[in-house]
C-alpha positions in Angstrom: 69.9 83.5 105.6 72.8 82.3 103.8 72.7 85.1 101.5 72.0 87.5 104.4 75.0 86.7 106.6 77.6 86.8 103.3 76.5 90.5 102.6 77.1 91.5 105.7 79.8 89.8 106.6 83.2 92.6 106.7 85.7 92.8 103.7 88.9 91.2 104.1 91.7 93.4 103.2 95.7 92.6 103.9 98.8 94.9 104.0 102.0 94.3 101.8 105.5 95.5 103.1 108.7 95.2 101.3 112.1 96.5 101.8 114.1 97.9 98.7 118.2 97.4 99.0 121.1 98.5 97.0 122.3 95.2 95.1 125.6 96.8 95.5 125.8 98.6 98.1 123.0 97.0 100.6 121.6 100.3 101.8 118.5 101.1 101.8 116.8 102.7 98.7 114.4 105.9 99.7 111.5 107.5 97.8 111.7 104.5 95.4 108.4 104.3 93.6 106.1 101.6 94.0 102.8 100.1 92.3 100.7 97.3 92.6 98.9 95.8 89.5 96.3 93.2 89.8 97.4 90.7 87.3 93.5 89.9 86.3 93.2 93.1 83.9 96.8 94.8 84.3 95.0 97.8 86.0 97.7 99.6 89.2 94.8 99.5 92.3 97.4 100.8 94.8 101.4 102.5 95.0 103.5 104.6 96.8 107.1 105.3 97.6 109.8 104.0 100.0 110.8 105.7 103.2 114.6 107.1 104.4 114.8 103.1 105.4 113.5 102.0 101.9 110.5 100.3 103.6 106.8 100.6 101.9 103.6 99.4 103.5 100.7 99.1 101.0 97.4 99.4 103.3 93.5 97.8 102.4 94.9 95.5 99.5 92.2 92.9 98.7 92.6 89.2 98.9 93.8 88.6 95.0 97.0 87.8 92.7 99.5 90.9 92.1 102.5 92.2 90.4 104.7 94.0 92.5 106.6 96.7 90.1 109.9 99.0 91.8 111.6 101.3 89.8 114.0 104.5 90.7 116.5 106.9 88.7 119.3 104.9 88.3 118.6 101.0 88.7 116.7 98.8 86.4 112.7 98.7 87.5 111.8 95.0 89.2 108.9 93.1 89.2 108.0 90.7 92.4 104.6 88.5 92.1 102.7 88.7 95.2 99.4 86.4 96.5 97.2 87.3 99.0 94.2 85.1 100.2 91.4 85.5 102.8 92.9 83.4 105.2 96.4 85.0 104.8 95.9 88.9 103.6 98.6 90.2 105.2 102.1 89.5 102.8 105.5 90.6 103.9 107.9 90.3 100.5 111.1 91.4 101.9 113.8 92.2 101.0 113.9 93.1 97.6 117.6 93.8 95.7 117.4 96.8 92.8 121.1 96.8 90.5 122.2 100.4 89.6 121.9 101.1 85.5 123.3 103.3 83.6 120.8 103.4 81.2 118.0 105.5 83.6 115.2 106.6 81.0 114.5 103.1 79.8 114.6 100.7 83.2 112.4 103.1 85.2 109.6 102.5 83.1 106.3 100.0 84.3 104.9 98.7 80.8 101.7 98.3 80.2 100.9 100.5 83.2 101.0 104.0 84.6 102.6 104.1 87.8 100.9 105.6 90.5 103.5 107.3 91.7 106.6 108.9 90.0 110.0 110.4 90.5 111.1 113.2 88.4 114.1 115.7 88.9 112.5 118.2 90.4 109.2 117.0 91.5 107.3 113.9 92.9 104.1 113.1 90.9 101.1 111.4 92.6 99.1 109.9 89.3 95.5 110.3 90.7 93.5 108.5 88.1 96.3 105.5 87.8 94.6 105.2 91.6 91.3 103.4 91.5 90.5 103.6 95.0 90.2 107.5 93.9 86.6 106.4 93.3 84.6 109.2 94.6 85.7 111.8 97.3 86.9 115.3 96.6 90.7 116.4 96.6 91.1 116.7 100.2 90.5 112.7 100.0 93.4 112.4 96.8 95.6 114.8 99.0 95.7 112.4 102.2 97.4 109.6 99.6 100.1 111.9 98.1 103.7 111.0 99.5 105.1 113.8 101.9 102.0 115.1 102.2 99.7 115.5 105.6 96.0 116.8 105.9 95.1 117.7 109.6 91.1 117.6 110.6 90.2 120.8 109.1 91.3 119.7 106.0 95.2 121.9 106.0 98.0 120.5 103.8 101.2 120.4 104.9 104.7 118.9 103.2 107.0 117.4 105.9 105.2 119.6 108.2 105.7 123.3 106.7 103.1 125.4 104.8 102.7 125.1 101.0 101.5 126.9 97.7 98.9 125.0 96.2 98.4 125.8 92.1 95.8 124.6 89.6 97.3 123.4 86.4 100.4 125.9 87.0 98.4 129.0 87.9 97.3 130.6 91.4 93.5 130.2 92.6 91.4 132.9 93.9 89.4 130.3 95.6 92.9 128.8 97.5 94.2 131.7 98.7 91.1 132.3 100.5 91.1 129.0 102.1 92.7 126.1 100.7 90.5 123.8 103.1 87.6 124.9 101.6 88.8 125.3 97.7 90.0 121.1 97.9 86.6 120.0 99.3 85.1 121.5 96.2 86.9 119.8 93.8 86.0 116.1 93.0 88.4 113.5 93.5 87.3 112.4 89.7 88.2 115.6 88.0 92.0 115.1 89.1 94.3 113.6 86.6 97.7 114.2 89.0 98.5 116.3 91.3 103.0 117.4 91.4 104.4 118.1 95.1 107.8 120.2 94.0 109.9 120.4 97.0 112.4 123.1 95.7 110.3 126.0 93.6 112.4 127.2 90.1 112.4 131.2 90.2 109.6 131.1 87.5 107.3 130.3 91.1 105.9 133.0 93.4 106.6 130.4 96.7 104.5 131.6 99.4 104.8 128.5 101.2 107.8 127.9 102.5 107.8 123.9 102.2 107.3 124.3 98.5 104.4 123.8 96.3 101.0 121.8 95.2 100.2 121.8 91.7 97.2 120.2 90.9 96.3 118.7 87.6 93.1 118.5 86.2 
C-alpha cells in the first residue's frame, strides 16, 4: 500500500525568480541569459532570458541543489547557489547585481556547461539539446520554450506577435512554406541541436516574415 500511494502520489516541482540589476547603474538588465545546472552531474536542466524589467521566472524545477549562472555582453557572468526542497519548491533569489567588463568574450562564458540560452550580435540562440526537458516531443514542443517566441493552438509561430520565416540549417523548406504548423510537428524534438531567432535579417535573407526569421538547426 505503501509502495502504491508513493507512485502515485504528484511530482513536486517549484519556480525560481530572480531579478538581474546594473551594479552601477541599478537598472534593470534585459534579455540577460540564464541557466540552471544541477550541481549533482553539472548537466543545465532549465534557462532562459530576462525580461525589459530584468526579471526571470524558471517554471517545473525539481526539488534538488542548483547553480544559478547569468551572463550578458558586457558584464562578468555570476554564479548564485540555489536549494529547493519538497516542503519549500518555490525560491525567490532576488536581486542579483552583474558589474559591466570590458573584457566581453571571456566573462560571458558558463564553464563546464552549454548555456541554454545565448546572446549573440545579431541573433538569440535557444540551445535545444543543452535542454533536457527536450526529452521527447516534436519542434512545435522546442518552439513553445524559445525566448520571444509564441505558438498559438494550431501550432503558428509568431516573434513578438508578427509573422516569421522559418529555415532549416540556413536554407528554405518546401515542407514550411506549405504549412509551417504541419512541417514542425514532423520534426522530433530529439533531432534539434538549436534553433537561432534573428530579429533583424542581413540582406543575404529572403525575409518573408516581417518579424524576422527561425533558423532551425539540426
Amino acid at each position: 500500500m505503501l509502495k502504491l500511494m508513493q507512485s502515485t502520489a504528484p511530482k513536486v516541482t517549484g519556480r525560481i525568480t530572480a531579478t538581474i540589476i546594473d551594479s552601477l547603474t541599478k537598472q534593470p538588465v534585459d534579455y540577460a541569459t540564464i541557466s540552471l545546472i544541477k550541481i549533482k552531474d553539472n548537466k543545465t536542466v532549465n534557462g532562459g532570458v530576462t525580461d525589459d524589467k530584468g526579471k526571470v521566472s524558471l517554471q517545473n524545477v525539481p526539488a534538488d541543489e542548483y547553480k544559478l549562472t547569468i551572463g550578458f555582453i558586457g558584464y562578468k557572468s555570476k554564479t548564485v547557489s540555489v536549494k529547493t526542497t519538497l516542503q519549500k519548491p518555490d525560491f525567490a533569489v532576488g536581486n542579483i547585481l552583474l558589474s559591466p567588463t570590458s573584457n566581453t568574450l571571456n566573462e560571458v562564458n558558463v564553464v563546464g556547461a552549454k548555456a541554454v540560452v545565448e546572446n549573440k550580435i545579431d541573433r538569440l540562440v535557444y540551445n535545444a539539446e543543452a535542454d533536457a526537458t527536450n526529452a521527447g516531443g516534436d519542434a512545435t514542443d522546442v518552439m513553445r520554450k524559445v525566448p520571444m517566441l509564441s505558438v498559438d493552438i494550431n501550432g503558428n509561430v509568431q516573434l513578438r506577435g508578427s509573422s516569421v520565416r522559418v529555415l532549416i540549417n540556413g536554407k528554405p523548406s518546401g515542407t514550411m512554406a506549405n504549412s509551417v504548423a504541419d512541417a514542425l510537428k514532423m520534426i522530433p524534438a530529439d533531432q534539434i541541436k538549436s534553433v537561432e531567432v534573428i530579429t533583424n535579417p542581413s540582406a543575404k535573407y529572403d525575409a518573408e516574415g516581417s518579424g524576422g526569421i527561425i533558423n532551425i538547426i539540426t
